[in-house]
N, C-alpha and C positions, 0 to 999 in steps of 0.2 A: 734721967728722963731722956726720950729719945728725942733727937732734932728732926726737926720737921725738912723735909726734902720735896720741893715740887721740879716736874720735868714740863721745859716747853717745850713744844712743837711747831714751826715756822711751815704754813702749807705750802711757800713760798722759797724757792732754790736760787735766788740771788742773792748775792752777799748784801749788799746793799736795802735788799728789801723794807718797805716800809712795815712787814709785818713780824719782822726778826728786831726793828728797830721800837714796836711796840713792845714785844717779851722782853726784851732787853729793859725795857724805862720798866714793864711792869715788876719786872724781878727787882730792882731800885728800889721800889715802892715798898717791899716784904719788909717786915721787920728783921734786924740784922742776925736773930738767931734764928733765920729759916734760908737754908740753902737751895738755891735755884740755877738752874743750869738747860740750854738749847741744845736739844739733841742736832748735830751734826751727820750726815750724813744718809740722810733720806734720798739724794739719786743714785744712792747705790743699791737701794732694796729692787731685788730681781722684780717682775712680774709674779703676784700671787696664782697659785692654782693650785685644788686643793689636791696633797697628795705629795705635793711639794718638799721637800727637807730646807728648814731655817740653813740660811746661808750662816756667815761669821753679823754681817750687817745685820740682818731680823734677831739671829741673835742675841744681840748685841741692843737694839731697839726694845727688846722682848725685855731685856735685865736691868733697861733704863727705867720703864715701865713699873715691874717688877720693884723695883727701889726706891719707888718714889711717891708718897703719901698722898699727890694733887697731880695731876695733868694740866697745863693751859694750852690750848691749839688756838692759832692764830694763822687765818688762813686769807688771799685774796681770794675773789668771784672768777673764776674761765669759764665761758660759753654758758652764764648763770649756774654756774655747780662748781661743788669743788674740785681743787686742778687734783688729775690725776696722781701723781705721786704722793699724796697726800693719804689719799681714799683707798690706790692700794696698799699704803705704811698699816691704815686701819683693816683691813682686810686680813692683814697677815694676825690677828689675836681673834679673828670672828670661833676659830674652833675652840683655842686653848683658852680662853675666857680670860688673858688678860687685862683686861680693862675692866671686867665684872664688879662691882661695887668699887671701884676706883673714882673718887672725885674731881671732877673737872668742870674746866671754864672753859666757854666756844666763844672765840672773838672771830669776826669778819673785816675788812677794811677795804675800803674802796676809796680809786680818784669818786666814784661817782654820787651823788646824792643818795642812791638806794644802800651804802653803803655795805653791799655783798648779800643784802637780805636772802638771796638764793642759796649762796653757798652754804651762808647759815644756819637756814633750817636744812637743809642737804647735810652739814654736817650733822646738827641734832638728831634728826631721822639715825643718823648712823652711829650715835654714840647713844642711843636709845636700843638699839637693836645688842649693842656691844653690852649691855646692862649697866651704864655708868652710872655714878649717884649724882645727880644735881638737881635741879631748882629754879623754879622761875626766874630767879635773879641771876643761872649760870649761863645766860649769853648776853653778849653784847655786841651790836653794831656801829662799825665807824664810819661816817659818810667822810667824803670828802676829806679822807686824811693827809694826802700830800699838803694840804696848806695849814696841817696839826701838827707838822714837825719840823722841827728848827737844828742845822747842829745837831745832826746824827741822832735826836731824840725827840722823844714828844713833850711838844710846849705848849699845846691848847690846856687853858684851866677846866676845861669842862667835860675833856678827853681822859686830862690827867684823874679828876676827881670820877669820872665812872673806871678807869683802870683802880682806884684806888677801893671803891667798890667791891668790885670782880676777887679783889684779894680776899678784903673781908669776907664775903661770900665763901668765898675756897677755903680759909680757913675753919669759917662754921661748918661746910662740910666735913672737913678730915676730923673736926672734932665729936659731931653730931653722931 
């Protein structure tokens, strides 16, 4: 039987970020024979434009992709949308239809009450357009996260139980 393998994605280029430290607890959450992993290296993908040749980085992104039965992208809100390096990471599979019936979960998080409600459907809009497979239940938003993590992870019970959710969810997808 093959192992199930999900790839996260941090919209987020701080080490630190609260939204690398969400995938991080979310991945925790999987059951122990589902392998989960943060792609690294998202500011190094060039500027897309089409015509372009895949660098080593896209790549390299494209085989992460490519290997991996669920996507989880977790992204903060910049100027209500999501931040650029993120959207161009997504840009680079708009031709080659990697993402096409790929299973994924869109999380947002914000200091703010609205927590990224923009980014979020700004993401969905664009993993809609990519052909992703998901589901009412495949986004979630976090208001107010800085005061949902404690210790390099997330400590809200009400946080933890919608991440624990968002898995369920992904895995009915990869298996549906």
């Amino acid at each position: 039987m093959k192992r199930i393998h999900i790839l996260g994605i941090s919209g987020s280029l701080r080490a630190d970020s609260t939204n690398t430290i969400i995938l991080k607890t979310l991945g925790s959450l999987l059951p122990s024979d589902i392998t989960f992993e943060i792609f690294e290296g998202l500011d190094e993908i060039p500027h897309f434009g089409p015509g372009l040749l895949d660098t080593e980085t896209v790549a390299r992104l494209k085989t992460a992709i490519a290997q991996a039965d669920a996507i989880v992208i977790c992204t903060p809100e910049y100027a209500f949308g999501v931040p650029g390096t993120l959207k161009n990471a997504l840009d680079w599979t708009v031709g080659t239809g990697d993402l096409n019936d790929k299973p994924v979960s869109a999380i947002s998080a914000s200091p703010l009450n609205s927590g990224g409600n923009n980014a979020l459907a700004s993401l969905l809009l664009t993993l809609t357009a990519l052909g992703t497979k998901k589901n009412e239940a495949s986004a979630l938003s976090i208001p107010n996260v800085k005061g949902k993590i404690a210790d390099g992870r997330v400590a809200d019970a009400h946080t933890l139980n919608e991440l624990r959710l968002q898995c369920a969810n992904l895995l009915g997808l990869i298996d549906g």
